[in-house]
MIMI-303485 format. One record per residue (C-alpha): x negated, y, z negated; residue number from 1; residue in one letter. Coordinates in steps of 0.05 Angstrom, whole numbers, plus 32768, in hexadecimal, padded with zeros to 4 digits. Example, Ala and Ser with C-alpha at 12.3 -4.5 7.8 and 13.67 -1.06 7.14 Angstrom:
# MIMI-303485
REC     c1     c2     c3    nr   rest
REC   7F0A   7FA6   7F64     1      A
REC   7EEF   7FEB   7F71     2      S
This chain:
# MIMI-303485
REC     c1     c2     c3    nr   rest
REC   86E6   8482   7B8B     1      X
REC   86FC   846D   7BD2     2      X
REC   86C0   845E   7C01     3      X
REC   86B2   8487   7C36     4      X
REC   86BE   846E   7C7D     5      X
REC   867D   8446   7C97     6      X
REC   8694   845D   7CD7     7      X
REC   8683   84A7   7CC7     8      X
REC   8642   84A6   7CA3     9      X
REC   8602   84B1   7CC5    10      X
REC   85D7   847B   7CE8    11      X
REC   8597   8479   7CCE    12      X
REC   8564   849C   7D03    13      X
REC   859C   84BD   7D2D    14      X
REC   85E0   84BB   7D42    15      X
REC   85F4   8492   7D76    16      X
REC   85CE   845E   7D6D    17      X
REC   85E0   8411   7D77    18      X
REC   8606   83F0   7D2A    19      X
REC   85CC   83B7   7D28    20      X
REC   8598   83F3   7D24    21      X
REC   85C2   8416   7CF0    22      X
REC   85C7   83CF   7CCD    23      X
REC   8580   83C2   7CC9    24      X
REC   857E   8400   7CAF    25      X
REC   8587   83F3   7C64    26      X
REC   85CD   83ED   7C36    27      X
REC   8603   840C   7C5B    28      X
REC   8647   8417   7C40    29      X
REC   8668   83D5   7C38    30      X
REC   86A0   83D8   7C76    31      X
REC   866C   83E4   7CA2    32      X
REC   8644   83A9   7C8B    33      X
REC   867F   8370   7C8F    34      X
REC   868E   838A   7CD3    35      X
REC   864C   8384   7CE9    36      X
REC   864A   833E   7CC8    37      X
REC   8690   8327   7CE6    38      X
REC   866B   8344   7D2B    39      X
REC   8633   830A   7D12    40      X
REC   8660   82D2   7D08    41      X
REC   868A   82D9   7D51    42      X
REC   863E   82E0   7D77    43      X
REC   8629   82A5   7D4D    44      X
REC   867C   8281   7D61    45      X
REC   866E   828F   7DB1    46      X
REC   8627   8279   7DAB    47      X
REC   8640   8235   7D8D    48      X
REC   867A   8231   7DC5    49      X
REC   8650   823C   7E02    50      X
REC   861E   820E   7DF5    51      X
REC   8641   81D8   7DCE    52      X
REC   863A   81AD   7E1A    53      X
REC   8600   81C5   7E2A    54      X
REC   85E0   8180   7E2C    55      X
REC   8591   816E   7E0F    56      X
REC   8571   81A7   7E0D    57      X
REC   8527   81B8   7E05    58      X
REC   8518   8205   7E0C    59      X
REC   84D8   8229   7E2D    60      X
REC   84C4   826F   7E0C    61      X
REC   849C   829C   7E32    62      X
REC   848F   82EA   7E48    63      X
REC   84C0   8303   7E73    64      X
REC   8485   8335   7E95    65      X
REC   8467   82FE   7EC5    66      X
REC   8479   8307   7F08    67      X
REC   8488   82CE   7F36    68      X
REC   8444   82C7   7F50    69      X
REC   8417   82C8   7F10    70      X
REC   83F5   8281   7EF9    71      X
REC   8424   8279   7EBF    72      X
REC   8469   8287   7EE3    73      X
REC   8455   8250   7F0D    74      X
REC   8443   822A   7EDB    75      X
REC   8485   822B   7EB2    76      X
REC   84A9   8219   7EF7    77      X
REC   848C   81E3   7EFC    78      X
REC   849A   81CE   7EB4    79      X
REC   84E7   81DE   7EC0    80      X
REC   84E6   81AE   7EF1    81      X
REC   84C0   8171   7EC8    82      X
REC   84F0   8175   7E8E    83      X
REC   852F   8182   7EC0    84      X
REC   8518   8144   7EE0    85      X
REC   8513   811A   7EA2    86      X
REC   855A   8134   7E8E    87      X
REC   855B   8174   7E66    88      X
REC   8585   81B7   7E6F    89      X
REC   8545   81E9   7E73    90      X
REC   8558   8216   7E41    91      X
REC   8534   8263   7E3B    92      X
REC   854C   82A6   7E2B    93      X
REC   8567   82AC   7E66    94      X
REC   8539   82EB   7E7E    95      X
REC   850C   82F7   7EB1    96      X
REC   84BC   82DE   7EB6    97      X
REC   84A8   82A1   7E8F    98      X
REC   84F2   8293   7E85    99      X
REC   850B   829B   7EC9   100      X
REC   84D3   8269   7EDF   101      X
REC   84E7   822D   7EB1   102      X
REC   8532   823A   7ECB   103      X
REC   851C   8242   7F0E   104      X
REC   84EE   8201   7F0D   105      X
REC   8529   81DB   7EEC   106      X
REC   8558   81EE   7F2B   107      X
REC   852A   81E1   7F59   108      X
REC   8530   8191   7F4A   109      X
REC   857A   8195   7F3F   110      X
REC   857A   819C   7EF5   111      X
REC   85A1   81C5   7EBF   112      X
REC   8592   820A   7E9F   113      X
REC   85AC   8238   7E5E   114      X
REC   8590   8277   7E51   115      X
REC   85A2   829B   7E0F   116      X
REC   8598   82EC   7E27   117      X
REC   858D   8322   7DF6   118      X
REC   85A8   836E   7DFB   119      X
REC   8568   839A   7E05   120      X
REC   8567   83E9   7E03   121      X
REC   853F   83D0   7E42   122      X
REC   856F   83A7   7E6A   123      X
REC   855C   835D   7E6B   124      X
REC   8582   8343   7EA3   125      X
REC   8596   82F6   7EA4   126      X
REC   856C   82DC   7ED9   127      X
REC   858A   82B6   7F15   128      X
REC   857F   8271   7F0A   129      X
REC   85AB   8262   7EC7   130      X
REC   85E7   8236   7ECB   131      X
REC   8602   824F   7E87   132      X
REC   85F4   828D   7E65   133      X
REC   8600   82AE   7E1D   134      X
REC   85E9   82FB   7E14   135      X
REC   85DA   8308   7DCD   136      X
REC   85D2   834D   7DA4   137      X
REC   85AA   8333   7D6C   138      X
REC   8568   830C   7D74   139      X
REC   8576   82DF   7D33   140      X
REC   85B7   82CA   7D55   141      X
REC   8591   82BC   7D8F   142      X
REC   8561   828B   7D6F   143      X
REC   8594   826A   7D50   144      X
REC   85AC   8252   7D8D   145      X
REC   856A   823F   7DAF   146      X
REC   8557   8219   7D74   147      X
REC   8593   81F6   7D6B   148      X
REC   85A2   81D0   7DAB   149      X
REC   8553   81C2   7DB6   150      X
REC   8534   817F   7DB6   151      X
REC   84EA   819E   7DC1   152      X
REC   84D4   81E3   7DCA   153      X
REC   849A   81FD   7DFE   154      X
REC   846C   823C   7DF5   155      X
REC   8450   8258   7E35   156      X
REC   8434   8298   7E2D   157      X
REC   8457   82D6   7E11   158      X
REC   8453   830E   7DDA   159      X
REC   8471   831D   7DA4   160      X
REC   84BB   8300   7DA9   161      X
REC   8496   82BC   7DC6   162      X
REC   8464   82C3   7D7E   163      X
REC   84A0   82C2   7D61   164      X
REC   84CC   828B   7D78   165      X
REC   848F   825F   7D6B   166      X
REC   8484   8278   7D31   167      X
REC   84D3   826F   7D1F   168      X
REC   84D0   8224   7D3F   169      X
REC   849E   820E   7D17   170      X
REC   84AA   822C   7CD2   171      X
REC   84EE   8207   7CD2   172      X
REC   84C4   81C8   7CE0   173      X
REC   84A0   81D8   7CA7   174      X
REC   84CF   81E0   7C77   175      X
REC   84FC   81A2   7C8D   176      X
REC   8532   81CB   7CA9   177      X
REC   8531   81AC   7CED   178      X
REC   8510   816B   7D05   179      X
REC   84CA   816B   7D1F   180      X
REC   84D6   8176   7D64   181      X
REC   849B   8183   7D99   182      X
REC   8484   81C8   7D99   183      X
REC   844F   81CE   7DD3   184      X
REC   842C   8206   7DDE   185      X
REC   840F   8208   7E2D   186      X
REC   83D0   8225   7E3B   187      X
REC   8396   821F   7E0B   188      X
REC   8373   8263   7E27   189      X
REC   83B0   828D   7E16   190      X
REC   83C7   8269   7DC8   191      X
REC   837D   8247   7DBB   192      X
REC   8361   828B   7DA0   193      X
REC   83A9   828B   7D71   194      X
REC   83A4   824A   7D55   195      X
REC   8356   8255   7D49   196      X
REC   836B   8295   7D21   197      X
REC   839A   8273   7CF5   198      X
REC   8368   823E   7CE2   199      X
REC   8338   826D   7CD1   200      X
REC   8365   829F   7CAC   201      X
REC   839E   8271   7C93   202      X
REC   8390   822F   7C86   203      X
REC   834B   8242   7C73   204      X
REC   836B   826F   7C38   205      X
REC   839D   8237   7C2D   206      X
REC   83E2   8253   7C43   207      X
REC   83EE   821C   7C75   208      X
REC   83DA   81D8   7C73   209      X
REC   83BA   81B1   7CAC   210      X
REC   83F2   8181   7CB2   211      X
REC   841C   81CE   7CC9   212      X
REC   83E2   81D9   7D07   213      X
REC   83FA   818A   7D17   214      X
REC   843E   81AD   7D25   215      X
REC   8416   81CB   7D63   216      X
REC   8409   81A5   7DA5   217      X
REC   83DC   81CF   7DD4   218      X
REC   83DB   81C2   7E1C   219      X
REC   83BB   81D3   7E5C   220      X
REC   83EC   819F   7E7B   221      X
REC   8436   81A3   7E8A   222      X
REC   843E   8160   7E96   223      X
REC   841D   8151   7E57   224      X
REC   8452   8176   7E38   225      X
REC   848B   8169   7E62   226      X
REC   8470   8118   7E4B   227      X
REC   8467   812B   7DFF   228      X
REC   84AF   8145   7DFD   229      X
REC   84CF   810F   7E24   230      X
REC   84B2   80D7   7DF4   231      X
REC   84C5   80F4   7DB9   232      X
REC   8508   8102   7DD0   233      X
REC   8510   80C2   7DEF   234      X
REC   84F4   8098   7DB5   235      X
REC   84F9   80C1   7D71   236      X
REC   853F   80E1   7D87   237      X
REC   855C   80AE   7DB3   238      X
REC   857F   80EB   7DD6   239      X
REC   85B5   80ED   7DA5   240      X
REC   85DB   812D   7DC0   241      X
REC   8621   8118   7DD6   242      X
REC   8635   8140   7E15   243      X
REC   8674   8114   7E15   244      X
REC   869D   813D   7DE2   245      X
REC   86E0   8155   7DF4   246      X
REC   86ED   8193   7E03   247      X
REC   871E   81BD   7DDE   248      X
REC   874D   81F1   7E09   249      X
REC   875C   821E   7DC2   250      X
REC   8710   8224   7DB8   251      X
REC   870C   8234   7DF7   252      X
REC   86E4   81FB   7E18   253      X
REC   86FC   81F6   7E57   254      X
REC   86CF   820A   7E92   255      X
REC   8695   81FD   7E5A   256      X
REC   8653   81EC   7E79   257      X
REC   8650   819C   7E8B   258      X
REC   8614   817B   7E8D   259      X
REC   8611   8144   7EC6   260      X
REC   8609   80EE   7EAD   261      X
């Protein structure tokens, strides 16, 4: 029997509705689902050629509801600009709030930015202090990215997409899939009560082990941090990323972001 065209059946909770929602929607016929994976694969492809040159990275997650005057937008400016200083390409998602900060902090000094955006029903705009920028559709694309060009990761503090990056960080440092790079979490008020919780609840019961809290370095201090990460980059990494690739014209390279040194 010939299958009917994915193009025609109904999206699951309405017509009209964006493919990724009718993806994550359960089965679907099987033409709609190697589109939507062939969709995948040239995000993932773009992701990989804009931020191949890139540079040392070390990205900062954070809320994008903090305005330029709270505490902890301050905060993360001044953190952009420590690990722009010692060398890094401030990497965020690229939105407004916590990330805008960190981007803004790291052009304040002079340094480098990325920001990896993500589509929103709710507009996220790129905020204006990114010298390269990558809009994504799917979040797991997204993470992909900022996890794979990071040296260290920062937690200021956010909700739930912040929870999860830091929970995403550190479960692949768990289970050996990438190196144990710093993962600081800044400001013991806002992430002290979280990591209290999960010693009472989780490693009490037994589902993590102590040496998984370890993964965790809470902070009041940004240069604390912005220290932490530049040691272990400096001495357990050596700073291995080679910006001095060459640049291919048919994968279309030039014009690529290039890092400075």
């Amino acid at each position: 029997m010939t299958e009917p065209d994915p193009e025609l059946q109904p999206i699951a909770g309405g017509s009209g509705e964006p493919p990724e929602i009718r993806f994550l929607s359960g089965p679907q016929p099987r033409g709609f689902e190697l589109m939507h994976a062939l969709r995948i694969f040239v995000e993932l492809l773009r992701g990989f050629r804009a931020l191949h040159f890139v540079g040392p990275c070390v990205t900062v997650f954070g809320s994008a509801r903090f305005g330029e005057d709270h505490p902890y937008y301050k905060q993360a400016r001044a953190l952009g600009a420590l690990l722009a200083q010692d060398g890094f390409t401030v990497m965020t998602g690229g939105g407004p709030g916590i990330m805008e900060a960190a981007n803004r902090g790291a052009k304040d000094v002079g340094g480098r930015t990325a920001g990896c955006n993500i589509e929103l029903p709710h507009e996220q705009a790129p905020n204006a202090y990114l010298d390269k920028i990558v809009t994504f559709r799917h979040f797991y694309v997204r993470k992909v990215m900022l996890m794979k060009y990071s040296y260290a990761f920062v937690a200021m503090p956010g909700g739930f997409g912040t929870l999860d990056e830091i929970s995403e960080a550190a479960t692949l440092m768990q289970t050996d899939k990438i190196q144990d790079f710093p993962l600081v979490l800044v400001g013991r008020e806002f992430w002290g009560p979280w990591i209290e919780a999960m010693e009472t609840t989780m490693l009490a019961a037994g589902s993590i082990d102590e040496s998984d809290l370890k993964l965790l370095h809470l902070t009041d201090s940004i240069e604390e941090a912005a220290a932490l990460i530049r040691d272990a980059a400096t001495l357990k990494f050596g700073l291995s990323y080679a910006p001095n690739v060459r640049r291919r014209w048919w994968m279309g390279e030039f014009g690529a972001f290039r890092p400075k040194g």
